[in-house]
KEKEMAR-16194 format. One record per residue: residue in one letter; x, y, z of N, C-alpha, C, O, CB in turn. Coordinates in pm, whole numbers, plus 32768, in hexadecimal, padded with zeros to 4 digits. Atoms other than C-alpha are relative to their C-alpha. Glycine has a CB too. Layout:
<nodes>
AXYZXYZXYZXYZXYZ;...
</nodes>
This chain:
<nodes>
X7FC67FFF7F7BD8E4106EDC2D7FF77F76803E7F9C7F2780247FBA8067805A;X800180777FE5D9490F50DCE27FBD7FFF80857FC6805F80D2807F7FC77FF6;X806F7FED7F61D8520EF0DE22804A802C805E8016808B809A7FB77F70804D;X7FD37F8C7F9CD9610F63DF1B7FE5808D7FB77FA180DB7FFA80AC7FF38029;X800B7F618000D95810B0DE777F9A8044801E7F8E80B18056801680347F97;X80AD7FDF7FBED7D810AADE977FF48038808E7FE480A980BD7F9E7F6A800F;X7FFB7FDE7F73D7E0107BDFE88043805F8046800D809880A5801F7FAD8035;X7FD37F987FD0D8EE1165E02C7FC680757FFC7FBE80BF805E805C800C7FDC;X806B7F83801DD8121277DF7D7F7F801180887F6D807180D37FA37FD57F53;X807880397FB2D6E611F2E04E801E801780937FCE804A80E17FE67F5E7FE4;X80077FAB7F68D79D1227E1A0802D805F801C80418079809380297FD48060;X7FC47F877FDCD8261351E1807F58805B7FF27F4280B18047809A80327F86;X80657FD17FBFD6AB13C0E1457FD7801280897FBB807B80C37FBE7FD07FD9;X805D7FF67FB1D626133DE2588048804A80AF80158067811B7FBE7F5E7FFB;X7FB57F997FC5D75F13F5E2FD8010806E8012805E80B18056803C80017FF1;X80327F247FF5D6C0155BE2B18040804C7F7B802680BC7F508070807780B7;X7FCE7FA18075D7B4157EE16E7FA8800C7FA97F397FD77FAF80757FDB7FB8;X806E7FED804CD72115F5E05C80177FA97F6680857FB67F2F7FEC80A77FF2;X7FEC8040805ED6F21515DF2D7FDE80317F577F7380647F367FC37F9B802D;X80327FAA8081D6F41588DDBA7FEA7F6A7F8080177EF97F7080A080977FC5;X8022809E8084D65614B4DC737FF680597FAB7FD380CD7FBC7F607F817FFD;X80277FBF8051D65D14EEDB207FB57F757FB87F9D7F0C7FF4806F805C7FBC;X80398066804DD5BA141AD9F6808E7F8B7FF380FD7FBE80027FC0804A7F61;X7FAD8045801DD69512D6D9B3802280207FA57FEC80467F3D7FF27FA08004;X7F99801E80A5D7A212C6D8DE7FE280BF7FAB7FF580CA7F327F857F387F62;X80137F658048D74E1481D88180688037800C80C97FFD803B7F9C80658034;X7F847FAC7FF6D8341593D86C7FA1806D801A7FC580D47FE18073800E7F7A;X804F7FA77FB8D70D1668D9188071801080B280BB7FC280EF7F407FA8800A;X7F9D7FAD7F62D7BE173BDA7A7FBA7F7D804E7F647F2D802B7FC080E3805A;X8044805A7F68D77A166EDBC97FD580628035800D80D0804180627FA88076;X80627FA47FB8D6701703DC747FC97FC780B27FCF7F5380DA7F6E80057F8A;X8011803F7F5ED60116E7DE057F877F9A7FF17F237FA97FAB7FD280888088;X80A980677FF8D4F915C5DE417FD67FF3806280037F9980A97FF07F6E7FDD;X803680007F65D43A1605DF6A7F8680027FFD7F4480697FF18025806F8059;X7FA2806D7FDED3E11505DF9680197F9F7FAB7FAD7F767F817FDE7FC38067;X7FAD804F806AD4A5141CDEA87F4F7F917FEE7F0C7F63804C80CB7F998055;X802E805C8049D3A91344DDB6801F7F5F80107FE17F047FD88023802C7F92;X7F7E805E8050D493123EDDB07FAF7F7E7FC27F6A7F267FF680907FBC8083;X802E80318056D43F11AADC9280867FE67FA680CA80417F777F91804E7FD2;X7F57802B8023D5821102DC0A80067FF47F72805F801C7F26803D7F638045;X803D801C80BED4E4109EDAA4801C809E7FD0805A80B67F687F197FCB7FE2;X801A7F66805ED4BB122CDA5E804D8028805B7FED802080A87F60805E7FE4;X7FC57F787FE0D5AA1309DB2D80A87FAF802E80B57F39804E7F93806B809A;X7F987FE77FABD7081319DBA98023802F806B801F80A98061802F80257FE0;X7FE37FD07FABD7741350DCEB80648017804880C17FC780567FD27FEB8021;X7F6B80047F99D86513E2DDD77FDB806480657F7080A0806980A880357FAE;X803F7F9A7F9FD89C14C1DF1C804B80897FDA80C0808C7FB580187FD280A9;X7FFD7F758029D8BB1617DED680978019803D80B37FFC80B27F7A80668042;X7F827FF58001DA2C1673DEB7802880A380557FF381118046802C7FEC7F5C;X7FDC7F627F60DAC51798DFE8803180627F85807180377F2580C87FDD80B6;X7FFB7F8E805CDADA18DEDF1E807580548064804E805D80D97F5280567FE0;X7FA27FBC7FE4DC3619B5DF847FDC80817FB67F92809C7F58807B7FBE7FE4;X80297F808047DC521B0FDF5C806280537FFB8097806180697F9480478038;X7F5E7FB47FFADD921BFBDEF17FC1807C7FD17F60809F7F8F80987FBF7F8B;X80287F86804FDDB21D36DECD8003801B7F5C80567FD27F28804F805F8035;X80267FC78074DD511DD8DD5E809E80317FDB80E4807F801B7F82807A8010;X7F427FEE8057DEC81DE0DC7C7FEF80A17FF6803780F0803380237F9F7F21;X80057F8E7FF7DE3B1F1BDC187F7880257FF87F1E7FD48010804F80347FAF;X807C7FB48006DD222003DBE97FB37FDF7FA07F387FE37FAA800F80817FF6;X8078800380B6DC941FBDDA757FC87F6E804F7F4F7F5B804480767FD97F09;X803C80537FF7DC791E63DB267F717FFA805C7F0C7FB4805280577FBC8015;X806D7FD07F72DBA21EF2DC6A7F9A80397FB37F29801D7FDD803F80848082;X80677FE18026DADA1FAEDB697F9C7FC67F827F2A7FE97F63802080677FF9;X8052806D804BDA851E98DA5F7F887F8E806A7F227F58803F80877F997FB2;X806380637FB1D9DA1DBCDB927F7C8050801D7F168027805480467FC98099;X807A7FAB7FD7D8FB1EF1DB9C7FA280297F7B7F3480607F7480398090804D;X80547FC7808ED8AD1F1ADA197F937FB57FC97FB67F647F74805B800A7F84;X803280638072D7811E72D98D80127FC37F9D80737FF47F647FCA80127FD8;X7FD0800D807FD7A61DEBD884808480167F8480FA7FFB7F9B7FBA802C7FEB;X7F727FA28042D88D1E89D75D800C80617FF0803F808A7F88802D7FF77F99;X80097F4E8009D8611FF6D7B180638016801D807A802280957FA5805D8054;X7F687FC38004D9B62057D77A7FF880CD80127FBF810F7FBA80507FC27F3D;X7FC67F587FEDDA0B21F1D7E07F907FE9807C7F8C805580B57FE180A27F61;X80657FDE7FABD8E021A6D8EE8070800C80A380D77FC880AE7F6F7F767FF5;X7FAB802C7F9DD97721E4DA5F7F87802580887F42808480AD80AC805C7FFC;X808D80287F9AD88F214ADB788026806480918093808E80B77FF97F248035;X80097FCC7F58D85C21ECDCD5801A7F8F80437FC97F3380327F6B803E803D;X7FE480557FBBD8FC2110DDB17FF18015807C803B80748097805E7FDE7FE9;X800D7FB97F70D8A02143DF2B80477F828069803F7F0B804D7F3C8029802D;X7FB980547FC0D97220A7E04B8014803D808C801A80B8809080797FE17FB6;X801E800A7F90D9752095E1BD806F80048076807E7F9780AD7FBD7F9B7FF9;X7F9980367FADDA8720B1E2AB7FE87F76805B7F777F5080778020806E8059;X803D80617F95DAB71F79E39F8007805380887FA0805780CD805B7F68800C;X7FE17FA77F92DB42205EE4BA7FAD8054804A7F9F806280C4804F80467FDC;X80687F867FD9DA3B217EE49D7F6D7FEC7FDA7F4E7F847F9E802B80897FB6;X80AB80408028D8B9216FE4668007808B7FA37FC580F27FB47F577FEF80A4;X80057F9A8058D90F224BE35B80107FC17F3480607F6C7F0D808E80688044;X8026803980A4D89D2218E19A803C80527FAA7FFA80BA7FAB7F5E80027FCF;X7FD37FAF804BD96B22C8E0A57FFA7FBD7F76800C7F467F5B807B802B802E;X8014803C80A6D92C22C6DF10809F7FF17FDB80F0801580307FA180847F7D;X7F5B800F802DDAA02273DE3F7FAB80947FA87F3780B77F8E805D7F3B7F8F;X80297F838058DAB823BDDD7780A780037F9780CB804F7F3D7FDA80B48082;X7F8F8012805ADBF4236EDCD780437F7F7FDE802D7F21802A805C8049802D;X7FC380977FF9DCC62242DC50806B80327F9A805A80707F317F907F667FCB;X7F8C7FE98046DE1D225EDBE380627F8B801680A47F82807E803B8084802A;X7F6F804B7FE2DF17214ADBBA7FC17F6E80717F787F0F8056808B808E8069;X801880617F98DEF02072DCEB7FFE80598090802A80488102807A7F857FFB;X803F7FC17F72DE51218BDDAE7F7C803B80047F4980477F95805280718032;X807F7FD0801ADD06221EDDFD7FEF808080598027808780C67F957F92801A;X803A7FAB7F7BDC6C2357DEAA7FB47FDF80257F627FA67FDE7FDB80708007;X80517FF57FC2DBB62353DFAD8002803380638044801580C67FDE7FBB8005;X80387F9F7FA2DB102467E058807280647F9F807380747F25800F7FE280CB;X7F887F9D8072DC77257DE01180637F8F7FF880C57FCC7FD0805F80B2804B;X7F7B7FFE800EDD892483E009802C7F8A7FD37FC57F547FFB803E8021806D;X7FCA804E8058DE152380DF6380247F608070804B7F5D80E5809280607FB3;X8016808F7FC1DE0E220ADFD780137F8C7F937FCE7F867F2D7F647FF68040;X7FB5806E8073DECD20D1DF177FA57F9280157F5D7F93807980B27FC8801D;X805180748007DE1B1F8DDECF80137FCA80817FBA7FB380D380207F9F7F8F;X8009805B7F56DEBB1EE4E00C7FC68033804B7F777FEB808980767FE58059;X803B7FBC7FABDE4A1FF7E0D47F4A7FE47FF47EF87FBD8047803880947FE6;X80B28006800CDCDA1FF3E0527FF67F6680377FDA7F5E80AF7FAE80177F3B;X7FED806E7FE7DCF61E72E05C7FEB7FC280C47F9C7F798101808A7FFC7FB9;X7FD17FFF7F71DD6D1E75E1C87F9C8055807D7F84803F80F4809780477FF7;X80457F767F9DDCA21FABE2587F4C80077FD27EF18044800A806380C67FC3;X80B37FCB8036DB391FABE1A27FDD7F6C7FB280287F217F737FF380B57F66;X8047802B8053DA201EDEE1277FAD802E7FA77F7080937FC97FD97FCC8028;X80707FEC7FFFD93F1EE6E0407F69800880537F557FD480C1800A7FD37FC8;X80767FC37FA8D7E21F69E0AC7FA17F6F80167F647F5E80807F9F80937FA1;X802480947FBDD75A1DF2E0AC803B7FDD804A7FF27F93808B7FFD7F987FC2;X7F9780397FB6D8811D97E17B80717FAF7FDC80D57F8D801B7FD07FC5804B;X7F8580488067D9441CE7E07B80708045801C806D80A980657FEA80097F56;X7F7D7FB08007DAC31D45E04B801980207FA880027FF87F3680657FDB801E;X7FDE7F9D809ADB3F1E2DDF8F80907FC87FBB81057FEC7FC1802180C9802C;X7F7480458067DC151D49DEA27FA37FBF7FBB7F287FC67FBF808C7F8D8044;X802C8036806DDC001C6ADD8B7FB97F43803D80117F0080748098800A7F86;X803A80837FAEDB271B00DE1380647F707F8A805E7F647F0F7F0B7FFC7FF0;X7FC780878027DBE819C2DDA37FCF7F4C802C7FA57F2A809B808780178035;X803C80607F9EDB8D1858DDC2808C7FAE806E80FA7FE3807A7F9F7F7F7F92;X7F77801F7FC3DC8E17A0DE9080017F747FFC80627F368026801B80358094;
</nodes>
């Protein structure tokens, strides 16, 4: 990295973003550093890239982010939250690019649009942007 880029990294820390390092020169994930090493000899750095979020194309994709591992035929309990109501309903079905919940049938945009997950996340697929 060239010393502006340093520095750019460097004030966007001390700007509250969040900064991620991996080992130099690895093909190891970027991970959060709080608070950054910076140690230029051994790590790489940058500021943590804004994560977008769309709704789920379809269902097999909504229920692979829930599968451990490679347990194929497994199908997870998914629980989700209206934003509207202070109300938690499990998915009990997934068909296509729809799901039940509670009796009635609700499309990805809809879930997407109308419910979180029970952390508060959205109910879609996370992207970086």
């Amino acid at each position: 990295m060239s010393t502006e880029e340093k520095i750019e990294v460097m004030k966007a820390f001390t700007e509250g973003k969040t900064i991620q390092q991996k080992p130099y020169n690895s093909i190891n994930k970027w991970t959060d550093s709080e608070p950054p090493l910076w140690d230029w000899m051994r790590f790489d750095y940058r500021i943590k890239p804004n994560e977008t979020c769309r709704p789920y194309k379809n269902t097999d994709e909504l229920v692979r982010d829930f599968i451990p591992g490679d347990n194929k035929g497994y199908v997870p309990l998914i629980w989700v939250k209206s934003k509207e109501f202070p109300s938690t309903y499990m998915l009990t079905g997934f068909r296509g690019d729809s799901v039940v919940i509670g009796n009635s049938f609700e499309t990805l945009e809809g879930l997407f649009r109308d419910y979180v997950f029970l952390d508060g996340s959205p109910c879609g697929k996370k992207e970086e942007a």
